[in-house]
C-alpha positions as CSV (number, residue, x, y, z in Angstrom):
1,X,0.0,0.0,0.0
2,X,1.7,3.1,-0.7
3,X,2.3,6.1,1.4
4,X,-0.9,8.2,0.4
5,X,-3.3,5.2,1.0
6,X,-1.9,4.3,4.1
7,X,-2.8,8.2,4.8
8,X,-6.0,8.2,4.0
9,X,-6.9,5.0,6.0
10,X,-5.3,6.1,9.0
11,X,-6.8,9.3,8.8
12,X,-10.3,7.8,8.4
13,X,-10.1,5.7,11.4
14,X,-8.8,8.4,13.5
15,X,-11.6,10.3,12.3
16,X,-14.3,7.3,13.5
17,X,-12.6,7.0,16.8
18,X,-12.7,11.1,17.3
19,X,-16.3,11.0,16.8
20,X,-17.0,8.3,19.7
21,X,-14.7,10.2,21.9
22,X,-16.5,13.7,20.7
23,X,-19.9,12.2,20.8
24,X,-19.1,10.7,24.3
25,X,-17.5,13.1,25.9
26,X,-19.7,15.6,27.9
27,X,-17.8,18.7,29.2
28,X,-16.8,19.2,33.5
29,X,-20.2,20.2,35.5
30,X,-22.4,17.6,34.3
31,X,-23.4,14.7,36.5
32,X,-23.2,12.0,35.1
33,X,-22.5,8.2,34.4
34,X,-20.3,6.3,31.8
35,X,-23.2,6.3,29.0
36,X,-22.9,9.2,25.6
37,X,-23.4,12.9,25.9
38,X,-25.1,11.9,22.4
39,X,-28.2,9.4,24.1
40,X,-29.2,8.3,19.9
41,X,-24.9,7.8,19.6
42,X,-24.3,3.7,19.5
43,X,-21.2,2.1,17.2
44,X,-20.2,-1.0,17.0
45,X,-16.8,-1.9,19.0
46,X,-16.1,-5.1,17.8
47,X,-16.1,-3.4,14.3
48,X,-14.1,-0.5,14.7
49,X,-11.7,-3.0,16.4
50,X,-11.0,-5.8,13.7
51,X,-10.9,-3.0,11.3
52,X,-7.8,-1.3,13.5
53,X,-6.3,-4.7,13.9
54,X,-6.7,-5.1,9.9
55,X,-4.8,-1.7,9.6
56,X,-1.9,-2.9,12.8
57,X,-1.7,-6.1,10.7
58,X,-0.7,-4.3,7.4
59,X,1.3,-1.8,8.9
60,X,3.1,-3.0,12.6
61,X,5.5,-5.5,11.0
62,X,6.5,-6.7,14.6
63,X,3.0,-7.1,15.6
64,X,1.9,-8.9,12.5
65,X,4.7,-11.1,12.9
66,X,3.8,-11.8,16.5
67,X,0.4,-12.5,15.3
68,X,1.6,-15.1,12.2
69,X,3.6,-17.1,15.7
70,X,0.4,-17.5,16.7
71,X,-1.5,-18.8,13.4
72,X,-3.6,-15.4,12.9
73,X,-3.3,-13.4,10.2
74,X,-6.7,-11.9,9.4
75,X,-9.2,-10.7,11.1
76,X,-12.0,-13.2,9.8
77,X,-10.4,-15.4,12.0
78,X,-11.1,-14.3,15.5
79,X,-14.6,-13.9,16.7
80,X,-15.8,-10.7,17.9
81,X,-13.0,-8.3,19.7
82,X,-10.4,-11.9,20.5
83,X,-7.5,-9.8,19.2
84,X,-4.2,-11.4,19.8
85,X,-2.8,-9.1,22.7
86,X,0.7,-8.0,22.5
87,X,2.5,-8.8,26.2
88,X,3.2,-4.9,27.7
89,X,7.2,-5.7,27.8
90,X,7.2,-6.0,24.1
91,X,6.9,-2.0,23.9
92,X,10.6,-2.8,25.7
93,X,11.7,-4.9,22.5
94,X,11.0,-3.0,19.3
95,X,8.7,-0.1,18.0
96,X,5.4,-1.1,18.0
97,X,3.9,1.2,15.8
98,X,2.0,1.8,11.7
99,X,4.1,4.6,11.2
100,X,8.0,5.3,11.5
101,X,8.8,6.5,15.2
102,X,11.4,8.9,14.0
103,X,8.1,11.0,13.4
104,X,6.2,10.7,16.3
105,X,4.3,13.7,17.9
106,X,4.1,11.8,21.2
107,X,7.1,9.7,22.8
108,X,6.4,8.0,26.1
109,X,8.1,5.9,28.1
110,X,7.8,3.1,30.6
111,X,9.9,3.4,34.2
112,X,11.6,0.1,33.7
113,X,13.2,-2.0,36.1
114,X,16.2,-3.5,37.6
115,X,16.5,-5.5,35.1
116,X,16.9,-3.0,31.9
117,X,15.0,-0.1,30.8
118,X,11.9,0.6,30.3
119,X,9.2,0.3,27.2
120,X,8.4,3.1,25.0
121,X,4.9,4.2,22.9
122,X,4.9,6.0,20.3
123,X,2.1,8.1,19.3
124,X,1.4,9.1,15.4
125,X,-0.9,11.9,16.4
126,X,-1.5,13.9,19.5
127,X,-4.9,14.4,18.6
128,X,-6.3,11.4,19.4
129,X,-4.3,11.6,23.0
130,X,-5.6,14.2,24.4
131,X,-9.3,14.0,22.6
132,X,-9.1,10.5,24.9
133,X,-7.8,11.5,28.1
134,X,-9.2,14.9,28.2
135,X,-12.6,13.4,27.9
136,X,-11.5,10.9,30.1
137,X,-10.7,13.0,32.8
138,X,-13.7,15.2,32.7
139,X,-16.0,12.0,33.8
140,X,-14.0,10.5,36.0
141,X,-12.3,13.4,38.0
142,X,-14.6,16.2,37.4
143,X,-18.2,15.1,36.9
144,X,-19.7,16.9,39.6
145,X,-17.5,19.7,39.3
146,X,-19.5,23.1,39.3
147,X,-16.2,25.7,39.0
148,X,-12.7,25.4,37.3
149,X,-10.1,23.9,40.1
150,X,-7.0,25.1,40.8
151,X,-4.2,22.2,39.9
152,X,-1.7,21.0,42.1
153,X,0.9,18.0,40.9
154,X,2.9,16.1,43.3
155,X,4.4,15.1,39.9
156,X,7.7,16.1,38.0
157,X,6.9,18.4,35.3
158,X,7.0,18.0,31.7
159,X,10.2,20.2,31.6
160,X,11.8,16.9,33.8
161,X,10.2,14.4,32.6
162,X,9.1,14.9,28.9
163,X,8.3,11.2,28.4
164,X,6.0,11.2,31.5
165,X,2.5,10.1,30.1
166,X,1.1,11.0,33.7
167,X,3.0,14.1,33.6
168,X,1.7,15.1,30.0
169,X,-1.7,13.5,31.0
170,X,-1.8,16.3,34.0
171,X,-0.3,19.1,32.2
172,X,-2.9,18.8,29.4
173,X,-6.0,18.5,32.0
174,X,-4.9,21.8,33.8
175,X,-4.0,23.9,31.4
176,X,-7.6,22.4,29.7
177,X,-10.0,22.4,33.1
178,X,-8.3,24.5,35.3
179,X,-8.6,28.3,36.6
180,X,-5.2,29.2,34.6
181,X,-2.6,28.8,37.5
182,X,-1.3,25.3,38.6
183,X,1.9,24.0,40.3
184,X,4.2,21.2,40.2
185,X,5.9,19.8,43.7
186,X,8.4,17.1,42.7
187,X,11.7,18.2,41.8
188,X,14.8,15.9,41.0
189,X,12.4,13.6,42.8
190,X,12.2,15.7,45.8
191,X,9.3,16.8,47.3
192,X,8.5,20.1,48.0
193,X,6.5,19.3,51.2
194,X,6.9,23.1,52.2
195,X,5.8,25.0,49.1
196,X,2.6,22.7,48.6
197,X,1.1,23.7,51.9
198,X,1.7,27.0,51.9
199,X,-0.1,27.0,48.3
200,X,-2.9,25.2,49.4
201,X,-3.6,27.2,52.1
202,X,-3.5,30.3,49.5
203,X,-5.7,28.4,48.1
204,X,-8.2,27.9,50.7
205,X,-7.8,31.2,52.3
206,X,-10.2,32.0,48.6
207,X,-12.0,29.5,48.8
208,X,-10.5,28.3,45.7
209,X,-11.0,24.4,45.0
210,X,-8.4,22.6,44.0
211,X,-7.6,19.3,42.3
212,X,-4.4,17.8,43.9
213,X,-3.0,14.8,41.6
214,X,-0.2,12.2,41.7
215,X,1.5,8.8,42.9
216,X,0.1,6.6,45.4
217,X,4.1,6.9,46.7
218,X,4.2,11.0,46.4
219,X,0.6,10.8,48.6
220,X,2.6,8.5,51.2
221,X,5.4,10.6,51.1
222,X,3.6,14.0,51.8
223,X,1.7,12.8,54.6
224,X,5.2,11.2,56.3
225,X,6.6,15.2,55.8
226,X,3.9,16.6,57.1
227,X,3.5,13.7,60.2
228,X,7.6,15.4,60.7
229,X,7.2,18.6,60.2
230,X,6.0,21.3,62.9
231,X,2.7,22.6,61.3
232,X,-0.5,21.1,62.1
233,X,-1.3,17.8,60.6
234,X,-4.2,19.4,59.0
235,X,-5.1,21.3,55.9
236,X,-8.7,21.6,55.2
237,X,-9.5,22.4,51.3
238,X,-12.4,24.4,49.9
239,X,-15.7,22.2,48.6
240,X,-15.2,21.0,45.9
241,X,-11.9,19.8,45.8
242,X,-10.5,16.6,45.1
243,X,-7.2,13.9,45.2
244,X,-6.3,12.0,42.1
245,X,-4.4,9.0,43.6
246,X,-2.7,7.4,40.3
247,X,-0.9,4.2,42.3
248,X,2.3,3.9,41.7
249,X,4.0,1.6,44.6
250,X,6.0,-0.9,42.3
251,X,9.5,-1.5,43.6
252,X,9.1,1.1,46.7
253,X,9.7,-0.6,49.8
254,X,7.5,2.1,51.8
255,X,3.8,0.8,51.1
256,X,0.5,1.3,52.7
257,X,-3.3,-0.1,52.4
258,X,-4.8,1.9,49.9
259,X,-8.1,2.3,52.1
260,X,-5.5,3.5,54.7
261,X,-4.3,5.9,52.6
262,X,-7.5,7.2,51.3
263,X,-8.6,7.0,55.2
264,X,-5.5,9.5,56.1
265,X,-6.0,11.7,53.2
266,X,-9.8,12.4,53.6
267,X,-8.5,13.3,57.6
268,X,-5.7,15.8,56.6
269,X,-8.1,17.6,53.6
270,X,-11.3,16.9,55.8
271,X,-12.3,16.0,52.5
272,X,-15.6,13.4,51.2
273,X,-14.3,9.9,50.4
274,X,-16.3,10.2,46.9
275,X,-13.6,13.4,46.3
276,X,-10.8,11.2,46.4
277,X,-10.8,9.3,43.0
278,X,-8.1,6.2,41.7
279,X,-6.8,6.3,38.3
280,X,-5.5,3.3,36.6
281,X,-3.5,3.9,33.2
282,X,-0.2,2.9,32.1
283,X,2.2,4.1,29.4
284,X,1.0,1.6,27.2
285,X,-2.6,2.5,26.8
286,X,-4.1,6.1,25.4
287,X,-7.2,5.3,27.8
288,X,-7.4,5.7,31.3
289,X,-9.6,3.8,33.9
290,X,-11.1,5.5,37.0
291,X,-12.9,4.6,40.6
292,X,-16.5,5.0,40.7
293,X,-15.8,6.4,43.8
294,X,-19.7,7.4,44.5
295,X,-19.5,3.5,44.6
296,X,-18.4,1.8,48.2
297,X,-16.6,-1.0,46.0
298,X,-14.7,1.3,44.3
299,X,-15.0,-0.5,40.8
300,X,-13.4,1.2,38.0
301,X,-15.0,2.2,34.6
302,X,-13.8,3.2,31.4
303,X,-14.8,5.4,28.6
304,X,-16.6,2.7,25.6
305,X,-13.6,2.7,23.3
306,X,-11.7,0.8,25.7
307,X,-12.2,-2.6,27.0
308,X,-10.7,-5.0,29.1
309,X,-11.3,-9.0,30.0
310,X,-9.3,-11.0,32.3
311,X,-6.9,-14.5,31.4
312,X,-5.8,-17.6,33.3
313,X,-2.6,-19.2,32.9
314,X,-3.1,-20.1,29.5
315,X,-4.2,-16.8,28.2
316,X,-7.9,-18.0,27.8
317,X,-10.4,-16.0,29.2
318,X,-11.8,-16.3,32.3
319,X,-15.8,-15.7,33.5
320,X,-16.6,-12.3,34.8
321,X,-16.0,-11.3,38.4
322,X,-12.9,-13.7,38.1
323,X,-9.3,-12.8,39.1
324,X,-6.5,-13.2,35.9
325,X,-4.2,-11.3,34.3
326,X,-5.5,-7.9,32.5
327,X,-6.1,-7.6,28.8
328,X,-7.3,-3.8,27.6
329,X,-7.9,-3.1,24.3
330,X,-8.0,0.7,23.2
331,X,-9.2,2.0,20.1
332,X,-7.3,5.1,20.8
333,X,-3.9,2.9,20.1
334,X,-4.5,2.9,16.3
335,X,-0.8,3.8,15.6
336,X,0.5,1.6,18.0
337,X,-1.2,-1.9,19.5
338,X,-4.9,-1.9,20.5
339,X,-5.0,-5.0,22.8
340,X,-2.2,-5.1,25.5
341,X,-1.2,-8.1,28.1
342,X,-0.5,-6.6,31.5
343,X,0.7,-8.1,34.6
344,X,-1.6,-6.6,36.3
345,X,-4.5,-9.1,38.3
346,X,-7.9,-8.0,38.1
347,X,-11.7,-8.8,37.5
348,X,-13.4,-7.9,34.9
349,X,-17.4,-7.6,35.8
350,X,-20.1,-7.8,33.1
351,X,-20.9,-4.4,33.1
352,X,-17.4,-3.7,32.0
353,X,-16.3,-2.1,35.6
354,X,-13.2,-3.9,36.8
355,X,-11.7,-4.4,40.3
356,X,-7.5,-3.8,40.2
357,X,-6.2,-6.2,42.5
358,X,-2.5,-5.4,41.5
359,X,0.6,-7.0,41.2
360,X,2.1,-9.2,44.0
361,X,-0.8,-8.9,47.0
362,X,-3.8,-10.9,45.7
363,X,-1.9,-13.6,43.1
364,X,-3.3,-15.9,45.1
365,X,-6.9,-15.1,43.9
366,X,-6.6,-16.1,40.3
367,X,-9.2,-18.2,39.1
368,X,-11.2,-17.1,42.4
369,X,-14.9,-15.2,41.8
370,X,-15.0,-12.0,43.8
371,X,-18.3,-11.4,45.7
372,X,-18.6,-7.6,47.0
373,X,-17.1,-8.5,50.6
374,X,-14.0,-9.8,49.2
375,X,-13.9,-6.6,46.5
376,X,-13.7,-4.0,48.6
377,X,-10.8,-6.0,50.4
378,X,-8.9,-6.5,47.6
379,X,-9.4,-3.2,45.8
380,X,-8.6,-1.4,48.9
């Protein structure tokens, strides 16, 4: 296929997915559920998605060679939205993308680990980025948000860490849904403890709401400063305000209960539980999950252009409501992989919600149903 066709078809399938997203999507201050801004809006997923993996087939060499390992080369093979899912440390291996990299607009990268570095995505187009986690964002964080917040990022900036997806995530939601002035407090990973209060208490002194955002660590990590330091353990934030608690305790040896934390946070901000919301992306995905937190379970839902199901052992899928390894697939990855292996545990509920369990803790649940005692155990 030459250059100008493969243009045109990537081009039209960005332009399918924009419309979902757009037609989805309703703006900060409406009260809502995961369902369309657009009620008469329906399309058909497992459509859109064989006709993306068509396009990743012609165009991802390494992932259409990964799929001819496995026997598939078309999509009139699979049934429905089975898409062969590419394991999450292949994005460590080789470029996974329909395009060539040297051109992306968008360049993020994994952490790593001890062992070697980390994975990398390349994005074609920024436009279908932000489109999905600016819509994203507005439903999950914000959607019973009546005034722009004030952001404040216990985060590295993009000026630090310019292949951050969390920190280009955050940058783009501010400078989208915020009240024009926002602050980063993570600095040659330090945090600025010091600064951040006295900010927030700017803050409260008019009444400003803010959105506070970052690592399950950086959360940990501020409350230990301020447990040290000689101010009052307490910092009560205007209504309306909320915590974005992204996770983030892989390889830290300082760990607590996520219900602890959320316990300890609501204290210090005298903040509602329903005001402090978990996100669940990764570098890999375009899409972003997030808690219901109105919901006592804390299950987390996704926009409809991504989906997720859960494996055994043997990569076949289990029943809902039973623990495996996550599976996501995201439309929004059209120049990269839609369906992505995790090693993340899980349960993926019929309704499409899904309860994290994460990566270590709770192993010993696979191929165990989850009633809604043992949920809000394990998701906590």
């Amino acid at each position: 296929m030459t250059t100008s066709a493969y243009r045109d078809e990537a081009d039209a399938l960005d332009a399918e997915i924009l419309e979902v997203i757009e037609r989805w999507s309703t703006p900060p201050g409406y009260r809502g559920h995961w369902e369309y801004s657009d009620p008469d809006f329906r399309f058909d997923f497992d459509d859109l998605a064989l006709r993306i993996f068509e396009h990743q087939l012609r165009f991802n060499e390494p992932y259409a060679r990964y799929c001819k390992s496995l026997g598939i080369t078309s999509s009139p093979q699979l049934s429905r939205w089975d898409i062969p899912p590419v394991p999450a440390g292949a994005f460590k291996a080789a470029p996974l993308t329909t395009f060539d990299h040297a051109s992306a607009a968008l360049t993020f990268e994994t952490s790593g680990t001890t062992t070697g570095a980390g994975g990398i995505h390349y994005m074609e187009s920024a436009r279908l980025y932000d489109a999905s986690l600016l819509a994203g964002f507005g439903y999950g964080v914000l959607r019973d948000a009546v005034e722009p917040l004030r952001y404040h990022m216990l985060l590295p900036n993009l000026e630090e860490k310019p292949r951050s997806s969390l920190s280009y995530m955050m940058d783009r939601a501010a400078k989208t849904f915020g009240d024009g002035y926002h602050s980063w407090y993570v600095a040659g990973n330090e945090l600025e403890a010091g600064r951040f209060v006295e900010d927030l208490r700017k803050a409260g002194h008019w009444a400003i709401p803010v959105c506070i955002a970052g690592t399950a660590f950086a959360f940990v990590n501020l409350l230990d400063e301020l447990a040290l330091s000689a101010a009052t353990i307490s910092c009560p934030l205007p209504s309306g305000s909320r915590i974005m608690e992204t996770g983030g305790f892989k390889g830290r040896a300082r760990a607590i209960e996520r219900s602890e934390l959320y316990e300890r946070l609501a204290d210090v901000f005298s903040l509602p539980p329903h005001h402090i919301i978990g996100e669940y992306g990764m570098t890999e995905l375009t899409t972003q999950y997030y808690d219901d937190s109105f919901d006592e379970t804390r299950r987390k839902g996704a926009p409809p252009w991504l989906r997720s199901y859960a494996v055994d052992e043997k990569g076949e899928r289990v029943a809902p409501g039973v623990v495996g390894a996550l599976v996501h697939v995201d439309l929004a990855n059209r120049s990269s992989c839609l369906a992505v292996l995790t090693e993340d545990l899980g349960a993926v509920f019929e309704d499409g919600t899904l309860a994290l369990i994460g990566r270590e803790r709770g192993a010993e649940l696979r191929g165990c149903s989850l009633d809604a005692e043992s949920l809000r155990a394990a998701a906590l």
